[in-house]
N, C-alpha and C positions, 0 to 999 in steps of 0.2 A: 834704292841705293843706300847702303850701309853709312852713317854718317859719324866721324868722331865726337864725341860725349862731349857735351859742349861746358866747361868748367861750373865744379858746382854738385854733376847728376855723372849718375853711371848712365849711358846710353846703350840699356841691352838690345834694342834693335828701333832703329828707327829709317823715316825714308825725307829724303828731302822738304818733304810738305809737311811733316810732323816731328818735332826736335825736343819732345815733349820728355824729358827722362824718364825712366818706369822707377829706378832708385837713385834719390839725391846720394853722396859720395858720404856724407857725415853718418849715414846710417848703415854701412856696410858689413861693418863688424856686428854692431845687434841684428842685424835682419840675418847673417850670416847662422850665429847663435838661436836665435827665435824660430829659422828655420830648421835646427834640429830636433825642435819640440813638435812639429808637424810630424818627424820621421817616427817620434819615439811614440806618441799618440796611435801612431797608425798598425805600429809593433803590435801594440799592447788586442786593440780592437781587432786584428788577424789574427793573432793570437787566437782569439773566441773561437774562429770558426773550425780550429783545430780539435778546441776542448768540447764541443757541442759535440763532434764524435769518438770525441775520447773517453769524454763522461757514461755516452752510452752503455759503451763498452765495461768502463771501471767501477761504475755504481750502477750499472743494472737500469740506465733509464731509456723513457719510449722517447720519441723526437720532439714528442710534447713537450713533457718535464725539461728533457736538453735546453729545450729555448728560451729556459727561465736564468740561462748563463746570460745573454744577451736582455734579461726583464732587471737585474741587476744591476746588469753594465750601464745601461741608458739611463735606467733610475737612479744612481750616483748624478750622471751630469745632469740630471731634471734637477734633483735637490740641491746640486753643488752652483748651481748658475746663479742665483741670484746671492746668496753667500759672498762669491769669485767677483760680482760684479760690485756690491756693498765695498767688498777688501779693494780692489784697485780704484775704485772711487776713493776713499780715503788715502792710499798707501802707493799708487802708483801702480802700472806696469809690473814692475822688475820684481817686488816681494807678492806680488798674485804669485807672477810664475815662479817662486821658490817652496811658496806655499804650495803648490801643486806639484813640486815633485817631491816635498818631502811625503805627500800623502801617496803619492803613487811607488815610491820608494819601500813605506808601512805596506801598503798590500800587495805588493810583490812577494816582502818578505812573507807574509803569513801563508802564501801558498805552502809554504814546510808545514809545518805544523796541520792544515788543513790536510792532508796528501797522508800525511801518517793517522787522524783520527776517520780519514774515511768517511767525513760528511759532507752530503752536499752542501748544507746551509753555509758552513765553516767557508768553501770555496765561494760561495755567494757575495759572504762576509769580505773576503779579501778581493774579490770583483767590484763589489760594489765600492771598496776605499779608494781601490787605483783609480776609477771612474769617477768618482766625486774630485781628486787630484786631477783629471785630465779637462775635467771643467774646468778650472784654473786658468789652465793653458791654454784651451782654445779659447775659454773669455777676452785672456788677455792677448794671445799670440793674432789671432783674427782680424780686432780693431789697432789693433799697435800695427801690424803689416800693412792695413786699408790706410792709414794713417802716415807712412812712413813716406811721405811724398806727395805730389800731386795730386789731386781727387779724381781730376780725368784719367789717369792710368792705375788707382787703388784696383779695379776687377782684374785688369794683367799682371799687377803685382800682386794679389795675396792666388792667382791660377798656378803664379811663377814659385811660390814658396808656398804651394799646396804642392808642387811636384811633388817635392821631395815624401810627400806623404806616401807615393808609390813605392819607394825604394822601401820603407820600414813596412807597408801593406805585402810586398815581395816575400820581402823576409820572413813577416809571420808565419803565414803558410806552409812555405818553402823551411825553414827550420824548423819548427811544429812539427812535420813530416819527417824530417832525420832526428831529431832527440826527442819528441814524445811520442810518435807512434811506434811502437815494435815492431809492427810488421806481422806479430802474432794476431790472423780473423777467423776467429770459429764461425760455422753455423749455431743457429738456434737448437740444431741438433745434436751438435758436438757438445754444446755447454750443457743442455739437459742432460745428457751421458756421464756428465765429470762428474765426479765424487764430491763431496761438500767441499772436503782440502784442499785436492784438486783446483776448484773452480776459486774458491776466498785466495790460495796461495798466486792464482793469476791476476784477481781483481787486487789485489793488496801491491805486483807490480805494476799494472797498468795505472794508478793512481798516484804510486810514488816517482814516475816517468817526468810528470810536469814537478818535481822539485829543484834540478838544478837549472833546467832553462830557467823556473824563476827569479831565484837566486845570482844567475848570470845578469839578469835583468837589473836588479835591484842594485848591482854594482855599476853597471853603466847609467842609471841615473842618479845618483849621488856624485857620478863622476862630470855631468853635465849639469847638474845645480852647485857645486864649487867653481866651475867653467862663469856660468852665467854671477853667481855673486860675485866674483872677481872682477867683473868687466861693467864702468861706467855706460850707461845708457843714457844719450840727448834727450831731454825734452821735445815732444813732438806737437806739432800744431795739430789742433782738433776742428777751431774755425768759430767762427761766430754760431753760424747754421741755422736751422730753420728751426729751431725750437729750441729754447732757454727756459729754464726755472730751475728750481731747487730741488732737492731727492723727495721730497713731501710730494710734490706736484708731478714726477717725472713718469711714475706708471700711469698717469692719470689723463696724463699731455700722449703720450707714445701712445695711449690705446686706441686715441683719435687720428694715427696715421696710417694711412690707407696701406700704404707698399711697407710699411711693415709685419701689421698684422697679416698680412695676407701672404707677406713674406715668411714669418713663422709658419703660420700653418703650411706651406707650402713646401720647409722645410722639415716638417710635420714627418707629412707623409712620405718626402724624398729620402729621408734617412732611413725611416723604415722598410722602404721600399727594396733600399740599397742593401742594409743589415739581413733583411728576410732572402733576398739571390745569395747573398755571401754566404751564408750560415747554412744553406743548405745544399748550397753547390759539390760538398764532395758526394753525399748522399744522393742529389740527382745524378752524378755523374755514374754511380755504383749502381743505383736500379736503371740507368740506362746504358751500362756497357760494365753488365757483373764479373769480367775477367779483369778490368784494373784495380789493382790494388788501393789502398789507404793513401799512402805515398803517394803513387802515382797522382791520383785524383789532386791529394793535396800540392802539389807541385804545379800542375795543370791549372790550377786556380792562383800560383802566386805567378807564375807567368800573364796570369791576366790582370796582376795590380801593374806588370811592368807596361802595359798598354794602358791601364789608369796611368801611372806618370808620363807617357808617350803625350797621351792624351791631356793632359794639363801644361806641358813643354808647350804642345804646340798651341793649344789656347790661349794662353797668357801671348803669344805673336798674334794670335789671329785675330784678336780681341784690339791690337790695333788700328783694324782695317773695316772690323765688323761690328755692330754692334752685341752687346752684351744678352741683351734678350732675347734679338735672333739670332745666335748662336744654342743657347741653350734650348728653344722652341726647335731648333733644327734636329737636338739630339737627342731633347722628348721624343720626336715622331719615331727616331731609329729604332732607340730604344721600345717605344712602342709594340712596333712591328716586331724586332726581332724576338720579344717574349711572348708573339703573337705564333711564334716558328717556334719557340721552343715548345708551346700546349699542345703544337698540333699535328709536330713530328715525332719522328722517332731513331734511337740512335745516337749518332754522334754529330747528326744536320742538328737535334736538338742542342747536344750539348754544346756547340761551337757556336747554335745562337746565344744560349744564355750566355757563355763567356763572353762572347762579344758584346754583350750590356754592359762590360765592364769599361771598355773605350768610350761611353757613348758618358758613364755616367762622371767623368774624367773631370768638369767642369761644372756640374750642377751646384756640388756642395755650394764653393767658393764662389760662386758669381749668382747664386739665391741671396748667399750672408751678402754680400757688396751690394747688393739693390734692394735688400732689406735695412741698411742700416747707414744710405748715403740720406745725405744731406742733415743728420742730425746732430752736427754739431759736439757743444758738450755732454750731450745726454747720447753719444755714440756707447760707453761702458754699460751702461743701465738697456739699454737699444739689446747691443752683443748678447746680455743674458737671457732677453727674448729670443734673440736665433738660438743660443745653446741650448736652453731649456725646451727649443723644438726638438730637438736630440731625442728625446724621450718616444717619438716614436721609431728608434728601433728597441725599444724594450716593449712594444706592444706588436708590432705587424709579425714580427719571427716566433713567438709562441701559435698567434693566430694563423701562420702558413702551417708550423707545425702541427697544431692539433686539426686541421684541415688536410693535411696528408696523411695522419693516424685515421680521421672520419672515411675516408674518400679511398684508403689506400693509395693515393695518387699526389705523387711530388709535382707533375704536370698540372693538374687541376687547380692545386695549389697557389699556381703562381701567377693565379686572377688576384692575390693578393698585391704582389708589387705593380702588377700591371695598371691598377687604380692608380698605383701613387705617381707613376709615370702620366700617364693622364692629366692630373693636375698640374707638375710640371709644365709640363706644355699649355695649360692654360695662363699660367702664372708667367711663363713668357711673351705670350701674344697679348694679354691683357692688364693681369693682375699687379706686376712692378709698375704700374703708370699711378 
């Protein structure tokens, strides 16, 4: 039974036996705020899986080379994690996250400029800033949400303001597909055929396509970093915790915890896991149903971020009832299987498995980071840029899916790549957070 918020706490759902708030009432306005840094984060990293077939297309690359848009992206928040974690240990919460979108603001804008000299590295350049800025954010936006209330309800509250990461993961896609894809797909026999003019006059638009989405971009975060510095943020309680000392000692103390480390890596390979199905989900979709278009596929996949936030709605409830680790061991198994369906069908049984990895993986990110980084206390900042810095494998698992579908010809074969990372998920809930 649904219970009135008992003064103090927002009560987003609770039952008579549990009066536990998931957000105390002082924190509304910042969590409000902090959780559009989830939406905008999530923009950004969709975004990629636009450009991985855009690029193909625009500078002439195999699916290999494309995945080095995503070696980029992750390599930012590897490098920028411990940076992001140093700045809000000194400096607080609130100027991490300003600092991170003035950098993700700088390589927004440098897409112009990349887009007219036509190089890949240039695009790299401006991937890798926004992602060194989206370190920032999730450093800081991850344990400030864990933090924002009670410890018993931090895995429901950062499921509940990871939603929102579906609607900006929607968006990507799904806008990608109407202002940068044309619409124009040659065969590899049509573009052998063009004349030299011909063919540079197409690749010259296809590249300057991603200029004003990012530009558009660029102005909606400048427009939510004068939002965020304008607005007072409460101090939050971090706790005594289970391990104290100074920043000399603190990677030193953190190496010795068990459900951390094992939390990073665990986050390791779930990231990558995650990064390597997104990133090449419109390309499976096309070698396996070659009459949908660009669009089409692209759209098909941001319909599957709206079952990502489906799926974190309803986890952040279920996660009152359930425990956190079996929950997520329950949607390693799915997940499991159903990428077990996509190697071994054919058609659209395959692609509707892979899509459907996308509900399953709804809850992992957010409730690995929560059971990687409870109980520590003041060393939760320093904690956080060990999970970001797991980030890093999606800039490793999607080239290696990629240059494994160029070996193999086969995007199916391929996806024994995420299928490992899934795996450990699932052990990392049955065993490894203990």
């Amino acid at each position: 039974m649904k219970e009135i918020a008992p003064a103090g706490g927002v009560e987003i759902a609770t039952s008579a036996s549990d009066r536990t708030p998931i957000l105390p009432a002082r924190y509304v306005v910042p969590f409000v705020l902090v959780t559009t840094l989830f939406f905008s984060w999530a923009l950004a990293a969709q975004l990629n899986d636009v450009l991985i077939r855009q690029f193909q297309k625009a500078l002439d690359l195999t699916r290999g080379q494309s995945g080095l848009v995503q070696t980029a992206f992750y390599g930012g928040y590897f490098l920028g994690a411990i940076p992001a974690a140093l700045a809000m240990r000194g400096f607080g919460y609130k100027y991490g996250i300003l600092i991170g979108l003035a950098l993700y603001f700088i390589g927004a804008v440098l897409f112009y400029p990349a887009a007219e000299l036509r190089q890949f590295g240039y695009f790299l350049l401006a991937l890798y800033i926004i992602a060194f800025g989206l370190s920032f954010l999730e450093t800081a936006a991850n344990p400030f949400v864990s933090v924002m209330g009670p410890a018993e309800t931090s895995s429901a509250r950062l499921n509940l303001a990871q939603s929102f990461y579906g609607i900006g993961a929607f968006l990507g896609p799904f806008l990608g597909g109407i202002f940068i894809f044309s619409g124009v797909e040659h065969s590899p026999e049509a573009l052998a055929a063009m004349s030299s003019a011909d063919l540079d006059a197409y690749r010259i638009a296809e590249a300057q396509a991603v200029q004003m989405p990012y530009l558009v971009l660029a102005g909606c975060v400048a427009l939510v970093a004068v939002m965020i510095a304008m607005t007072k943020f409460p101090p939050v309680d971090e706790g005594a915790g289970a391990v104290s000392g100074g920043l000399r000692a603190s990677f030193r103390q953190l190496l010795k915890v068990r459900h951390l480390t094992l939390g990073a890596l665990t986050q390791f390979v779930y990231v990558g896991a995650q990064v390597a199905v997104w990133s090449y989900f419109i390309d499976f979709t096309k070698d396996l149903s070659p009459g949908t278009t660009e669009k089409q596929a692209a759209h098909l996949l941001s319909f599957g971020f709206l079952a990502l936030m489906v799926g974190r709605f309803s986890g952040a409830f279920i996660m009152q009832r359930w425990s956190a680790p079996k929950l997520l061991s329950l949607y390693a198994c799915a997940n499991i299987l159903l990428v077990l369906v996509a190697m071994t069908t054919s058609g659209w049984t395959a692609i509707a498995a892979l899509w459907l990895t996308i509900f399953f993986m709804s809850i992992m990110f957010p409730t690995i980071f929560t059971l990687g980084v409870r109980d520590l206390g003041p060393l939760t900042k320093i904690a956080s840029s060990f999970m970001i810095m797991a980030i890093i494998g999606g800039a490793i698992m999607p080239p290696m899916m990629g240059h494994l579908a160029d070996i193999t010809d086969s995007l199916q074969t391929a996806l024994g790549v995420p299928l490992i990372g899934f795996c450990v998920v699932l052990a990392y809930g049955l065993v490894g957070h203990k």
